[in-house]
C-alpha positions as CSV (number, residue, x, y, z in Angstrom):
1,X,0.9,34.1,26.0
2,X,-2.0,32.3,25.4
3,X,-3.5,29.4,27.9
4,X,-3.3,25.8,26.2
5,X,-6.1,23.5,26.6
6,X,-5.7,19.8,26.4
7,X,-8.7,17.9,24.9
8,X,-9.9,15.3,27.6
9,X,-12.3,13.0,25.8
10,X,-12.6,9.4,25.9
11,X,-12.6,9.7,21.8
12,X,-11.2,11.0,19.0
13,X,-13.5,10.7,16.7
14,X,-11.0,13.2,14.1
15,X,-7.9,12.5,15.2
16,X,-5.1,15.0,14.1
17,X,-2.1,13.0,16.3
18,X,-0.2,9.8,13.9
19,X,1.7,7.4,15.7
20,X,5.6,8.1,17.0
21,X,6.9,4.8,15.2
22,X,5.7,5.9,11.5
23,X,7.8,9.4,12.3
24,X,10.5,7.6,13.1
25,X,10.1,5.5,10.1
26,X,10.8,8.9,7.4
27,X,13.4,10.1,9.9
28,X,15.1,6.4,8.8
29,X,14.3,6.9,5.1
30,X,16.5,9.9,5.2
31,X,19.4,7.9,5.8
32,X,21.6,5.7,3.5
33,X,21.0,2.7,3.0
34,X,18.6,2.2,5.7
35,X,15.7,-0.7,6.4
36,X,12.9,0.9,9.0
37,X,12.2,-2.5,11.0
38,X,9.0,-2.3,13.1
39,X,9.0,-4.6,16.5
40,X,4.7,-5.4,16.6
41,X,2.2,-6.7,14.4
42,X,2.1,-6.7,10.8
43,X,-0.7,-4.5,11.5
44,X,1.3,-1.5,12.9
45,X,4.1,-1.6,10.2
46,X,1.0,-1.7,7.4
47,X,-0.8,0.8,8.7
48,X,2.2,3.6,8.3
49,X,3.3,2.2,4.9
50,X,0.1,2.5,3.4
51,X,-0.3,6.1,5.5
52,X,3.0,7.1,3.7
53,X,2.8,5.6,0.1
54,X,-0.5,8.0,0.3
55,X,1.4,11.1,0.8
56,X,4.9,10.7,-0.4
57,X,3.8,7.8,-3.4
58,X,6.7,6.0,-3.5
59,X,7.7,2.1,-2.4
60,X,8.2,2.7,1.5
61,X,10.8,-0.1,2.4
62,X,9.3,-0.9,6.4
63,X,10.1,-4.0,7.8
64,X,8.0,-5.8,11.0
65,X,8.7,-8.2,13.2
66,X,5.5,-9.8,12.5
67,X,4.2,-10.3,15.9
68,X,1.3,-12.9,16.7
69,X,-0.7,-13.8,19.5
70,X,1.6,-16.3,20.9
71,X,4.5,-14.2,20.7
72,X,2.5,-11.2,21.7
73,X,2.2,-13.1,25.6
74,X,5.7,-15.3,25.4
75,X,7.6,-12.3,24.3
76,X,9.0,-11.6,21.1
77,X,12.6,-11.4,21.3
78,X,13.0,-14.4,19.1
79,X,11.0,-12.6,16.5
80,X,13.1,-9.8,16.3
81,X,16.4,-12.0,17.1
82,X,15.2,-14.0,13.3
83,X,13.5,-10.5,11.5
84,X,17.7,-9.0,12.3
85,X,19.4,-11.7,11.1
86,X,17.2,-12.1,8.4
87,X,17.8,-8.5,7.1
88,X,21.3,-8.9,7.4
89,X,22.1,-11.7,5.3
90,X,19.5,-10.8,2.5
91,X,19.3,-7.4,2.1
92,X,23.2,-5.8,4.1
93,X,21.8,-2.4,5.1
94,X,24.3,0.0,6.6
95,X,21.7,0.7,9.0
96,X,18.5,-1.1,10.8
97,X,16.8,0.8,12.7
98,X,14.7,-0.8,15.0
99,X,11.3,0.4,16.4
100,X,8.6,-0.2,19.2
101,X,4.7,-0.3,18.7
102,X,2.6,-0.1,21.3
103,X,2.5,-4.1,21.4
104,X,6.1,-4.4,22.2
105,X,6.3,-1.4,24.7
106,X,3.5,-3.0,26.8
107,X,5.5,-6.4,27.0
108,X,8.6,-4.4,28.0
109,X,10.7,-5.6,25.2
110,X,14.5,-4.6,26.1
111,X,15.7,-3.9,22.6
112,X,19.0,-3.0,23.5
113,X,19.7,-6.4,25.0
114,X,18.6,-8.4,22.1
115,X,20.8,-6.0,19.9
116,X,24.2,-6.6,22.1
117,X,22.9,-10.7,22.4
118,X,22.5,-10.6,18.3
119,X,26.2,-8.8,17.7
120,X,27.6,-11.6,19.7
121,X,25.6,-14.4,17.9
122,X,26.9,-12.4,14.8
123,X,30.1,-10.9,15.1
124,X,30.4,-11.0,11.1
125,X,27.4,-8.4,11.4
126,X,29.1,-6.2,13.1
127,X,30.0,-3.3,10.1
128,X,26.1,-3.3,10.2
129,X,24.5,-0.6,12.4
130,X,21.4,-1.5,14.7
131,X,20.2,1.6,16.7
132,X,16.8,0.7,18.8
133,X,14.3,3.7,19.4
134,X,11.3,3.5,21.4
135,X,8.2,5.0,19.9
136,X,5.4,3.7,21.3
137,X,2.0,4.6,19.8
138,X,0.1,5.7,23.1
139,X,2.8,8.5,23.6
140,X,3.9,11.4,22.0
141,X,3.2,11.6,17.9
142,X,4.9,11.6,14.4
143,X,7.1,14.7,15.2
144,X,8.2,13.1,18.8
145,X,8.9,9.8,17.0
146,X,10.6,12.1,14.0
147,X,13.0,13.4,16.4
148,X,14.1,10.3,18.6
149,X,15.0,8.2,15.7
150,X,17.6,11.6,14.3
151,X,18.6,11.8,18.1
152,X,19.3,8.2,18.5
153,X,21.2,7.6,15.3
154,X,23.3,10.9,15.8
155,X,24.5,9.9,19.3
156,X,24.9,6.0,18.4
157,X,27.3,6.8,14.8
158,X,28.8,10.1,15.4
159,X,32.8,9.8,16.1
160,X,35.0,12.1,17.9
161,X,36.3,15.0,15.9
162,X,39.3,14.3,13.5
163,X,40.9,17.7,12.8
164,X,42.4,18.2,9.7
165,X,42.2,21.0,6.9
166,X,38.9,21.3,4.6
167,X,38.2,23.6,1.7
168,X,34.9,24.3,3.1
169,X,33.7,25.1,6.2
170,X,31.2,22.5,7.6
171,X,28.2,22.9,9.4
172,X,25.1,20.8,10.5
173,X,21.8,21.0,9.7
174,X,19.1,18.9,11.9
175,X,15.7,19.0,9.6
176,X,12.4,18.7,11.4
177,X,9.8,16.1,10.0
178,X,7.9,19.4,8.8
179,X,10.0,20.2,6.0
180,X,9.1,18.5,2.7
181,X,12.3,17.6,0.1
182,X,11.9,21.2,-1.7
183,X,12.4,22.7,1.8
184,X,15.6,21.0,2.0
185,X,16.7,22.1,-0.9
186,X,16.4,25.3,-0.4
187,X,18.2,25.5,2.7
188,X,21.1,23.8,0.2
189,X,21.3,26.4,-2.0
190,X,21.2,28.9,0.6
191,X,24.4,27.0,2.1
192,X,26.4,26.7,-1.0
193,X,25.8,30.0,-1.6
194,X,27.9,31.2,1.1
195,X,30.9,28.2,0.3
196,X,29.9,26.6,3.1
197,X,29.4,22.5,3.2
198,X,26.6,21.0,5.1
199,X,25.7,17.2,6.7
200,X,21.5,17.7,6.7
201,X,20.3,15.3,9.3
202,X,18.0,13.5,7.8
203,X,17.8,14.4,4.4
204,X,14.9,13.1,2.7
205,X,14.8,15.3,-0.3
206,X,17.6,12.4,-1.6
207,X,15.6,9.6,-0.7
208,X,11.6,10.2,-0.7
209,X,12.1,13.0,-3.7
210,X,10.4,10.9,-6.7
211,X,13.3,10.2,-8.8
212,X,13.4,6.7,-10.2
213,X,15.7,3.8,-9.0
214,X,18.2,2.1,-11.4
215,X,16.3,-1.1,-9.8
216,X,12.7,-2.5,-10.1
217,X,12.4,-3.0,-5.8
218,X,15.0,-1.8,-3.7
219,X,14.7,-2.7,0.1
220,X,16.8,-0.1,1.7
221,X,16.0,3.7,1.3
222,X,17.0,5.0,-2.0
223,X,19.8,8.2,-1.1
224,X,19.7,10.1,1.9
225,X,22.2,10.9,4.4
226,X,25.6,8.3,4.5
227,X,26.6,7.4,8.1
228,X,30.0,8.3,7.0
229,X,28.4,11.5,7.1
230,X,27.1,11.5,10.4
231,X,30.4,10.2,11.9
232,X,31.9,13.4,10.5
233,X,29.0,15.3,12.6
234,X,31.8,16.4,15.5
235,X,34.0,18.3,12.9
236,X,31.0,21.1,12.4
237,X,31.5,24.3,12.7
238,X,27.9,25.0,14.0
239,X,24.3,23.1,14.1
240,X,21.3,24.4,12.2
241,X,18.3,24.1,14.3
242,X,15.3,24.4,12.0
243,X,12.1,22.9,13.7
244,X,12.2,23.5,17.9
245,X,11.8,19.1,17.8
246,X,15.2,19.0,17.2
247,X,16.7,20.9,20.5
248,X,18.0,17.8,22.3
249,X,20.0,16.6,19.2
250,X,21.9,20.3,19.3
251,X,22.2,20.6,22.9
252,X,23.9,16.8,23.2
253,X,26.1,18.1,20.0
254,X,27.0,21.4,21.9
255,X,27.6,19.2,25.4
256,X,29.8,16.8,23.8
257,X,31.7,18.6,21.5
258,X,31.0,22.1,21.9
259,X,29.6,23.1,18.5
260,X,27.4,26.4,18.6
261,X,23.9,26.2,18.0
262,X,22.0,28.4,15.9
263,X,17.9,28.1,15.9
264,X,16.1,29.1,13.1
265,X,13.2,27.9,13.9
266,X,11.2,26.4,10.9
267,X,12.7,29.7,8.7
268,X,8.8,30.5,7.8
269,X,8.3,34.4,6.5
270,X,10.9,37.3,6.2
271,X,12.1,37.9,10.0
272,X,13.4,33.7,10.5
273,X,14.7,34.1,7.4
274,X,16.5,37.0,7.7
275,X,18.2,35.9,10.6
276,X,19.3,32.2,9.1
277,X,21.3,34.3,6.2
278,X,22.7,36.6,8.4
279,X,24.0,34.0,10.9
280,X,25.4,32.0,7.6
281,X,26.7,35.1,6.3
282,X,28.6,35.7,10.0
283,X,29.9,31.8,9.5
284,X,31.2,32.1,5.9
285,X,32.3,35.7,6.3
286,X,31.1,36.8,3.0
287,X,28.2,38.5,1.6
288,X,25.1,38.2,0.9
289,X,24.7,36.6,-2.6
290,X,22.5,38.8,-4.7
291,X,20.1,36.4,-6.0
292,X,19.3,35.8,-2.5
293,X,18.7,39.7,-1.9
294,X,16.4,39.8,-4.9
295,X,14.1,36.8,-3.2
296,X,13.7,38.7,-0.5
297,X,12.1,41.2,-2.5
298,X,9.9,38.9,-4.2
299,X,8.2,37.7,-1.0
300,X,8.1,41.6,0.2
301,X,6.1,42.1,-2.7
302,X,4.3,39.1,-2.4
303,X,3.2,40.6,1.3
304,X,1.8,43.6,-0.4
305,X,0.0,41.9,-3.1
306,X,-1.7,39.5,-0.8
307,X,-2.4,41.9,2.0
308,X,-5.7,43.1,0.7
309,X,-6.8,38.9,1.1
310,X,-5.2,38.3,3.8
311,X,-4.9,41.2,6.1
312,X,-7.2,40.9,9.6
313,X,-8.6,37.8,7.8
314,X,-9.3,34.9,10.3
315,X,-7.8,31.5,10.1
316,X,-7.2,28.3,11.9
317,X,-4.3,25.5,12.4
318,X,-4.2,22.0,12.8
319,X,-0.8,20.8,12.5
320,X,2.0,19.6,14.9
321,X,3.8,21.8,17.1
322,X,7.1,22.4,14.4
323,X,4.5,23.7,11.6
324,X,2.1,25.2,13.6
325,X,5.1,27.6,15.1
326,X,6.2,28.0,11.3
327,X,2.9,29.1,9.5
328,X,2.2,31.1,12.5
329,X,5.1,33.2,12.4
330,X,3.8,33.6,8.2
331,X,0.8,34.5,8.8
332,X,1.3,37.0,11.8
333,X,3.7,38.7,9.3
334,X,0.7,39.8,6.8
335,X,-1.6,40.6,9.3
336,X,-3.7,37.5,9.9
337,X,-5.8,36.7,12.9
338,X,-5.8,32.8,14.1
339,X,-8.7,32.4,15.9
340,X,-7.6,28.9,16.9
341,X,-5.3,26.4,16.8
342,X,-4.9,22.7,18.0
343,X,-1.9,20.5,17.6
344,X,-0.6,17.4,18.9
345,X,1.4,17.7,21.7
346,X,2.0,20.3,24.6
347,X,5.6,22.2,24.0
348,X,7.0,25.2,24.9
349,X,6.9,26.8,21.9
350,X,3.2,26.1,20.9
351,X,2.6,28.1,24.3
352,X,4.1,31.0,22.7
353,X,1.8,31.5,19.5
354,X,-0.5,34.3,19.3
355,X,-3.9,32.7,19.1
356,X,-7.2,33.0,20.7
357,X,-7.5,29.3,21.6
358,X,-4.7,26.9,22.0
359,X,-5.4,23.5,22.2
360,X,-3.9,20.0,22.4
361,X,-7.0,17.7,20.4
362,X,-8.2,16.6,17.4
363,X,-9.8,17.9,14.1
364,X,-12.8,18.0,15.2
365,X,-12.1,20.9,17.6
366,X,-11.6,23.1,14.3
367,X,-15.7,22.5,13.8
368,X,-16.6,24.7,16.6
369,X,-15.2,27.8,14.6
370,X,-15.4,26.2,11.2
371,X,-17.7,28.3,9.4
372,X,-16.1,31.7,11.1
373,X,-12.8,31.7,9.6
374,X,-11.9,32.8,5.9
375,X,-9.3,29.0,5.8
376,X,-7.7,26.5,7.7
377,X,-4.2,25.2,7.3
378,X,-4.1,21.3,8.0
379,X,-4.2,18.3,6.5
380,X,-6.2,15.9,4.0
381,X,-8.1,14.8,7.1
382,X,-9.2,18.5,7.5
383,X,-10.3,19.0,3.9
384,X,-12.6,16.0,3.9
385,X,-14.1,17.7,6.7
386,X,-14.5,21.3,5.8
387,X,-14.1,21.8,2.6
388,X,-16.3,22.9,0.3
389,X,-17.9,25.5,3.7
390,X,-14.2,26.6,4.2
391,X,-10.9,26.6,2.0
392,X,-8.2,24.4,3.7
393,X,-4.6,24.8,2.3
394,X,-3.0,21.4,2.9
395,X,0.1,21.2,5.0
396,X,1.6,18.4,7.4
397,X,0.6,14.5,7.2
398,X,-1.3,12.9,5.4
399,X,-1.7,14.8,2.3
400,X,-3.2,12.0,-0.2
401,X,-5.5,13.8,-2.0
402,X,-2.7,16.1,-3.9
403,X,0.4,15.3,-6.1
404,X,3.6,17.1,-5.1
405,X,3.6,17.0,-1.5
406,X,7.8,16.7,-1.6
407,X,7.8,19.6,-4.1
408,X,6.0,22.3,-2.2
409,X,8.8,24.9,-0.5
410,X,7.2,26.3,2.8
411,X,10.2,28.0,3.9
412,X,13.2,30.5,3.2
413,X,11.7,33.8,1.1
414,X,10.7,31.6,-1.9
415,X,8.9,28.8,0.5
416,X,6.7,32.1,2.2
417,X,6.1,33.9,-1.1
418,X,4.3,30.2,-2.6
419,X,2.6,29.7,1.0
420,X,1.4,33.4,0.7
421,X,0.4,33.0,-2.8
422,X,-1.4,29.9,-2.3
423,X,-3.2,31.3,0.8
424,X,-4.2,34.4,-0.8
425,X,-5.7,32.3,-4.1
426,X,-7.9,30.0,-1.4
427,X,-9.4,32.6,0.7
428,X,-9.8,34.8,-3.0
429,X,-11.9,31.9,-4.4
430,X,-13.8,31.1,-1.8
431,X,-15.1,35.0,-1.0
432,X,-19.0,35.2,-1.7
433,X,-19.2,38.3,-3.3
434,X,-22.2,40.6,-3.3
435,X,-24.6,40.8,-6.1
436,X,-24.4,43.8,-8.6
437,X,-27.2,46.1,-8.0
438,X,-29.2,46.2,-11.1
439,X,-31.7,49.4,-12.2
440,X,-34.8,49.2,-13.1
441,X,-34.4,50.7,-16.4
442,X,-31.7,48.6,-17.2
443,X,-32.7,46.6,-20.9
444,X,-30.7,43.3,-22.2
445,X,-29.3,43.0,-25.7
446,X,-32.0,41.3,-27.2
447,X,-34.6,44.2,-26.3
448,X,-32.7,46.6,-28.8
449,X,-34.2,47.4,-32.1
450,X,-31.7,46.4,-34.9
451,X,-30.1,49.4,-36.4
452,X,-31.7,48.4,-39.7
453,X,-34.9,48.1,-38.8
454,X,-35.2,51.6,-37.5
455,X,-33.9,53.3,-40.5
456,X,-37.0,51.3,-42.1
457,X,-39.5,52.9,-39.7
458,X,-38.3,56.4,-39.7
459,X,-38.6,56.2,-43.9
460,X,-42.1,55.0,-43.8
């Protein structure tokens, strides 16, 4: 186990970390029907729309409280008290959820108690859901904020178990911010393919997935997840763990209702992936399908073909701790050295990743080893950086200078065989390759006497 080192600096001049508030913002978007509403500055609720048009490029619904310099020293309760009530009568969300900035936390805003005061105001309001999560933006980062807002809507909505008889056996599945909308839908299709029903919590692949609206503006998120889904939460027969983020969310599910857990992990390269389909084969009690079997194959052969790239080649990571404990897992499969890797946040898991440096920083603790590695595996930020010196293969947030981002699959045995693919292609292309020796005696084109011309000669 390597030793993690945690980047004390007064500045980040690169910084790698993105607020907890604009992760709990997507983890709303993945529900039904749902308005993100930001409790701070216009400021703060700008700054993570623009930050997500970027990468996702579609209309991002977030709502603020609009804080000013009055309210930010006489409190703004009433702020958030008019921003509710306002969002309720115009727009009837089935859910608000409600976040802290850093503004907010520092004034010690009791969201909870202007909630309860706000239901009584409104008792007419009451079908509408209002779950408060704090996410301040001097702790934790977009994965941390990811998670709360999944673990505080689950625990708010989710009913005790109704028991009655269903064709299908259900399950849940609680989705790390780390997985794009292809990434959900393969772990669909890897569900359905056993006859097995699923509640994904959150699902964004229905909500941030590019398809266009039967309306010009729309001021809820587009699809996702229903609530009545989540109420039904208590009936599964099992929770899908796939990102370590999402731990507390299972182990409340299994302390309050007893439901098994089974981590995955983030289901990157063959060995996570062989163990999700076997534990969904154990579940459904059938076999395995066949056109799963045959991409398992693919991405076997996909590990020999890029092995001659990739083997003993040296990379690094900057990505948060869910994705950094994914691509690690890939790339330790084919043989590839990471000589370092920094992330946002110290976790358990990160601890356990085979690399030479572990550290807790920002991008610009990749430079140190930035022109000894063969690629690096971050985001945009990164590429602006290194690239053209050194190949970066763009994975996390923000990735704005690509079209896609919700289409690239990462996980499952089609996920790693693109990831490999797309890995191989970067270091391929960005080898310098030695020059051809050339002899001497060697003579172009030009310097040979047309056939014609010596037939004239020799009859002369």
């Amino acid at each position: 186990m390597s030793k993690l080192i945690k980047q004390r600096v007064p500045l980040a001049t690169q910084p790698l970390k993105t607020s907890a508030a604009t992760g709990a913002a997507v983890a709303a978007l993945g529900f039904r029907e749902t308005i993100p509403l930001l409790h701070g500055a216009q400021g703060c609720a700008a700054f993570s729309k623009v930050f997500l048009i970027s990468h996702f490029r579609e209309p991002i619904p977030i709502q603020n409280t609009a804080i000013d310099h009055i309210s930010a020293v006489m409190g703004g309760d009433e702020n958030l008290f008019d921003a509710l009530l306002l969002l309720c009568e115009k727009h009837s969300p089935e859910l608000v959820a409600v976040m802290t900035t850093g503004l907010t936390e520092m004034q010690g805003t009791d969201l909870a108690r202007v909630i309860v005061e706000f239901k009584k105001a409104h008792p007419h309001f009451t079908s509408t859901h209002i779950v408060p999560m704090n996410t301040p933006d001097f702790s934790g980062s977009m994965q941390t904020g990811f998670a709360h807002a999944v673990d505080r809507v689950v625990r708010q909505i989710v009913k005790p178990p109704v028991r009655h008889q269903s064709e299908k056996k259900q399950l849940t599945v609680l989705c790390s911010v780390g997985l794009s909308g292809a990434d959900i839908e393969t772990l669909k299709r890897y569900v359905e393919a056993f006859d097995l029903k699923a509640v994904f919590v959150p699902d964004i692949s229905l909500s941030l997935d590019g398809h266009m609206g039967s309306e010009e503006f729309v001021s809820t998120s587009m699809g996702g997840t229903s609530l009545q889904e989540v109420e039904q939460i208590s009936n599964s027969a099992a929770t899908i763990v796939v990102g370590e983020s999402m731990m507390p969310t299972a182990r409340w599910l299994y302390k309050r209702f007893s439901i098994p857990i089974i981590e995955s992990q983030m289901c990157m390269g063959i060995d996570q992936t062989d163990n999700l389909i076997m534990a969904l084969a154990e579940l459904s009690d059938k076999p395995v399908p066949q056109w799963i079997t045959l991409q398992r194959k693919r991405l076997q052969d996909a590990m020999v073909d890029t092995h001659f790239f990739l083997s003993s080649s040296r990379m690094s990571l900057g990505l948060e701790p869910d994705l950094a404990l994914g691509y690690s897992a890939l790339l330790h499969s084919v043989g590839v050295d990471i000589e370092r890797l920094v992330t946002t946040i110290d976790t358990s898991g990160v601890k356990t990743i085979e690399a030479k440096t572990l550290m807790v920083g920002d991008l610009s603790m990749l430079a140190q080893v930035g022109d000894e590695v063969d690629a690096i595996i971050s985001n945009s930020h990164a590429a602006n950086i290194y690239e053209p010196i050194v190949p970066v293969l763009r994975a996390g947030f923000p990735c704005h200078d690509q079209f896609g981002n919700m289409d690239i699959k990462q996980i499952g045995y089609e996920g790693s065989r693109e990831r490999l693919f797309a890995l191989a292609n970067k270091v391929m292309h960005n080898q310098h390759t030695v020059s051809p020796h050339q002899s001497i005696y060697r003579f172009n084109a030009e310097q040979v006497i047309p056939t014609s011309q010596r037939r004239g000669s020799a009859l002369c």
